[in-house]
N, C-alpha and C positions, 0 to 999 in steps of 0.2 A: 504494500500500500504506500508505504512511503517514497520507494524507488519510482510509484506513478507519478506522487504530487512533486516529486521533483523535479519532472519533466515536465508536469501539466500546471501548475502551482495556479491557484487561486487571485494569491497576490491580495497586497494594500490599497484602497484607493483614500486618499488623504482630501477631503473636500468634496467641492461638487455643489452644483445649485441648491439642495435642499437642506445642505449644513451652513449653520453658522456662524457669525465671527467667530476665529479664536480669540480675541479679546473679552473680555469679562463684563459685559454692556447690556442692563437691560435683566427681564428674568428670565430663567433657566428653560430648558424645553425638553420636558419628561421621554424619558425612553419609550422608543418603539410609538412616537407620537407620528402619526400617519403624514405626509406629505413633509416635514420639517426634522431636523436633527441637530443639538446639540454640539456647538462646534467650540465650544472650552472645553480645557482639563476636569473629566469630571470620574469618577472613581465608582467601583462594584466589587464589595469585601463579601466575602462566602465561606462558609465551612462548611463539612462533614465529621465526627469523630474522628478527633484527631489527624486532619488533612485543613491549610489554609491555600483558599484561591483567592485570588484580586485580578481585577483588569482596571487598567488604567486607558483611558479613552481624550485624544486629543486631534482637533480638525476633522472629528468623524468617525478617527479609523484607535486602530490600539496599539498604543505604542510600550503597554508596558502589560505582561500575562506571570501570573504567579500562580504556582500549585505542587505545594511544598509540605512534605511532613512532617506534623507538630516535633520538637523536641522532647515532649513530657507528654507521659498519657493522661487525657482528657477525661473526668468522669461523667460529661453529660453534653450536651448537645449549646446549653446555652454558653456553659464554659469555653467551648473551642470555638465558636462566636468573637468573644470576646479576645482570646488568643491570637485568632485570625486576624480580628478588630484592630489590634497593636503590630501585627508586622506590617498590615498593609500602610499603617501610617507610619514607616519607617519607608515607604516604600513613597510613600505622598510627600514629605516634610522636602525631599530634594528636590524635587522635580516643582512645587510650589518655589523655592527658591529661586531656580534659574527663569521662572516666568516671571518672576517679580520683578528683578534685574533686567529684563528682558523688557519690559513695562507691558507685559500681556496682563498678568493676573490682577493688576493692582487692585492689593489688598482684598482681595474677596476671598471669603474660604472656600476652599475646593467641596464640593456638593461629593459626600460618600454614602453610594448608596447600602443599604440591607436588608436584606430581605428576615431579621430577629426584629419587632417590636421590642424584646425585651433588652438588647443590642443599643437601639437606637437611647430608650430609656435610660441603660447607663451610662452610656456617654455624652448625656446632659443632666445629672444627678451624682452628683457627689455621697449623696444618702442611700445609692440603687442597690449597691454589692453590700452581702452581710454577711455573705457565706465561711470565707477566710482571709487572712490578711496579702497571702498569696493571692486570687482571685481579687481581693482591691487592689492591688500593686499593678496587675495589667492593665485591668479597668482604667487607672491613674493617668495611664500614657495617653487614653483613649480622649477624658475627661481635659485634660492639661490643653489637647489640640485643641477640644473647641474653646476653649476659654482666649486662648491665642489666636482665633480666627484663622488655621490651619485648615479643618478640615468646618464642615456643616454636616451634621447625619441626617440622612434619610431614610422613610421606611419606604420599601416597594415589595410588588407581588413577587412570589417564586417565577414565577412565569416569565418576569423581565429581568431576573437578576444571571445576567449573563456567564457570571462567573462559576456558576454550576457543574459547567465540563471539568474544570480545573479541580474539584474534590468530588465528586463522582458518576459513574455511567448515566446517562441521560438515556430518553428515546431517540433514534435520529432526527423527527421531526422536530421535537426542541433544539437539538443540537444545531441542525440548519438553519433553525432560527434566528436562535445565539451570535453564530459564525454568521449569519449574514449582517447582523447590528455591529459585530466586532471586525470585520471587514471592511464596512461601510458599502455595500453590493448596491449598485445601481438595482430597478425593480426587475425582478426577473431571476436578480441575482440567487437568492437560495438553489432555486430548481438548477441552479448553471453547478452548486455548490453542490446539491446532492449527486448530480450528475457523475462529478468527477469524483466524489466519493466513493459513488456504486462502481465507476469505472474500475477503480482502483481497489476495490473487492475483486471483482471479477478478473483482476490480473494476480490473486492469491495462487 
């Protein structure tokens, strides 16, 4: 499969009519919003037990994919949330940097999406985590960003939080989905995507 997409590669498209500025101007334009897309630096932190995913999304397309094995085992699904929650703004804190410099982001916190309500909760509450003083201590990293206008948390559905693939097996129709938001696929584009998927089965 991989020796196909190396000859057939899908590829990046960076921009395009329907995304916009990458400058920081104006409000934000929700995923998977039909005719319009999001064309700042905007963020999708995901777990599974013990697995952290992030995509990182700018002018459209993704410039930054993570899907990484906790270090420590996790006892429950909110906790590797939160764990994910903290590397990916290790993963954000730079990249906020150089746009700021850059005078793209100015001073706007980067929109991080989640698909945990209970995610989003502690890291605008300092009162949220009661569990252990470990489990406060990540939380802290999470909490410290928005307080610094780093990141902003959001809650969105499973359904658009793209970062899905990166901690575990999807359907392929999700998957196509996904890949075609993380791509930036003109319309059409999934089917082109699933296309060269199945192709590249079929050359197993």
């Amino acid at each position: 499969m991989f020796m196909y997409l190396g000859d057939n590669p899908p590829g990046k498209t960076f921009g395009g009519p329907t995304v916009t500025s990458i400058c920081c101007a104006g409000d934000e334009v929700a995923p998977f919003t039909i005719g319009q897309k999001e064309g700042c630096y905007h963020y999708f932190s995901d777990a599974s037990i013990n697995v952290t995913g992030g995509i990182g999304m700018f002018a459209g397309c993704c410039i930054q994919q993570l899907a990484l094995r906790m270090h420590l085992q996790s006892p429950c699904a909110h906790t590797s949330e939160i764990v994910a929650g903290g590397t990916n703004v290790h993963a954000i804190v730079p990249v906020n940097g150089m746009l700021q410099e850059l005078g793209i982001r100015r001073g706007r916190p980067t929109t991080t999406n989640f698909d945990s309500a209970s995610t989003v909760f502690v890291a605008t509450s300092d009162a949220a985590p009661k569990k252990s003083v470990w489990l406060a201590r990540r939380s802290k990293v999470i909490t410290e960003t928005v307080e610094h206008n780093e990141i902003s948390p959001q809650h969105i559905g499973e359904r658009d939080m793209v970062a899905d693939s990166c901690t575990k097996n999807v359907k392929h129709e999700v998957w196509a989905r996904h890949m075609h938001y993380i791509l930036n696929l003109a319309s059409g584009g999934s089917a082109r995507l699933s296309r060269c998927w199945l192709g590249a089965r079929a050359g197993d």
